[in-house]
N, C-alpha and C positions, 0 to 999 in steps of 0.2 A: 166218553173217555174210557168206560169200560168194555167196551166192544172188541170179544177176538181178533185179534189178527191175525190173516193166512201167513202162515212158515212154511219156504219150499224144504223138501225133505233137503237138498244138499246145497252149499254155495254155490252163485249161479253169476254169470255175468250184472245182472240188474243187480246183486245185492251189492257187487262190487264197483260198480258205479255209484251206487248210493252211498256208499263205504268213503268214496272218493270227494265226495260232492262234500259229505259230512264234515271231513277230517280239512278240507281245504276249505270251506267256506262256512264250516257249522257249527252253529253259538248256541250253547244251551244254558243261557243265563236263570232261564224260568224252571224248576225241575218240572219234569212233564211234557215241555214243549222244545223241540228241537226248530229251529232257525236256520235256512240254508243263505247265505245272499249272492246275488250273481246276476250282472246287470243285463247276461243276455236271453232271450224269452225262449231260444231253443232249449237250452242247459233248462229252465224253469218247467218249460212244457217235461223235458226228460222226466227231472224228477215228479212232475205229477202223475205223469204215466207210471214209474214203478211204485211210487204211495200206493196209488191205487190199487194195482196190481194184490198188496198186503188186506186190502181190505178195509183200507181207512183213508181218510181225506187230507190233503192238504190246501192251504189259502193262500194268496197271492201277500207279500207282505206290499204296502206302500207306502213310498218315502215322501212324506208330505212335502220335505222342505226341497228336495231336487225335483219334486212333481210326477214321477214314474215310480212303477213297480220295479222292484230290487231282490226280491227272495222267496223263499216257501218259506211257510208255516206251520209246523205237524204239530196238532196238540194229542198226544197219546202216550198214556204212560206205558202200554204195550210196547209200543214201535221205540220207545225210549231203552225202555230195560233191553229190546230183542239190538239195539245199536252198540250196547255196552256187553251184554251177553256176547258180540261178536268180537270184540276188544275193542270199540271204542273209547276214548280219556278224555274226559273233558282236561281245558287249558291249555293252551296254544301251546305253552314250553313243555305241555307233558304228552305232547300226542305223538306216536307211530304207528305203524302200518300194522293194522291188526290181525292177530292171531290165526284168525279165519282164514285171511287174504295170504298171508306167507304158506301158508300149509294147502293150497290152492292150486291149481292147472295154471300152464303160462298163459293162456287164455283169460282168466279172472285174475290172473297181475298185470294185463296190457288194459283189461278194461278199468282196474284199480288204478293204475297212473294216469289214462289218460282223461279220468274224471278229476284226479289229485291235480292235473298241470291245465287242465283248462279254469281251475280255479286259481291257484297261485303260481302261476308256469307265466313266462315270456318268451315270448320269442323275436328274434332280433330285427330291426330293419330291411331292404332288401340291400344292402350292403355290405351287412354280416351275416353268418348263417350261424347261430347258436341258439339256444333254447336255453332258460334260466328258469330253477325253479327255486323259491326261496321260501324260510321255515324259521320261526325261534328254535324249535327243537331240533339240538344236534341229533338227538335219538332217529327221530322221523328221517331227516337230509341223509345219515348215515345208513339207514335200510333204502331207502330210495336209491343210492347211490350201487348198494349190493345189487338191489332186482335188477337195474339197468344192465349192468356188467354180468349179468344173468343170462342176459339179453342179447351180448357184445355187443353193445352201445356202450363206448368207452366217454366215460365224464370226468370231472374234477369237482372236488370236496372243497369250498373256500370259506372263509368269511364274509360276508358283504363288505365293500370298500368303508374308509373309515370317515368319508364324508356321512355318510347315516348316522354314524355314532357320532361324530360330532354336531350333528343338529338331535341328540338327546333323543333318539330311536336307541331301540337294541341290536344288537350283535344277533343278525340273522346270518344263518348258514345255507349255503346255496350251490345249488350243483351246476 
């Protein structure tokens, strides 16, 4: 757990993918151990490819009770502190696009969103053509909302419908 980690000199596509993977699917309930979940083994193989890349390993997490593999596992208090050093937050209602990534090439904001929406992104049937991505934090759905129109990829700012809130979910925000 005390093993350096390689740092490239400047933000790179991979760290903002990983930025992405983090902020959409990553639970850092354990201090030390960051948690990505995502049930599909491309995105999993992804991220073990740039772990690696840093110099440190990650594990396959598995879900006993659905019977398949679900996430990575990085136990590193390195690759912890270098997540948060980039403006990672832990807490679903406290997270936005960090620091790093805003002040970034449009290049490392296309690869930052579209690690962000293949985590909690939808997209619609073949009958509708929309793409939905959905946040507790107004902070986060609100920079997301900027980069896109960055982009001119024109979106809209909503609430989730109030059927959610009425079976006792929160009031997420979605573009």
């Amino acid at each position: 757990n005390f093993k350096d980690i390689v740092v490239p000199d400047k933000m790179n596509e991979d760290i903002a993918d990983l930025l992405g993977y983090v902020i959409s699917e990553g639970n850092d309930s354990q201090e030390q151990v960051m948690s990505i979940f995502n049930d599909e083994q491309i995105i999993r193989d992804r991220i073990y490819i740039i772990v690696k890349k840093f110099g440190i390993s990650s594990s396959e997490i598995y879900d006993y009770r659905r019977g398949k593999y679900d996430g990575n596992r990085i136990c590193s208090s390195m690759f912890y502190d270098f997540m948060i050093y980039l403006g990672y937050i832990s807490g679903s209602k406290n997270k936005e696009v960090p620091w790093s990534i805003l002040q970034s090439s449009k290049k490392v904001h296309i690869a930052f969103l579209k690690a962000l929406f293949s985590g909690d992104g939808y997209i619609g049937n073949e009958n509708t053509n929309y793409i939905e991505y959905y946040t507790t934090s107004r902070k986060l759905a609100e920079q997301v909302h900027v980069m896109l129109l960055n982009m001119n990829i024109f979106s809209s700012l909503r609430e989730k419908d109030a059927i959610c809130r009425n079976e006792g979910y929160e009031k997420d925000c979605g573009i």
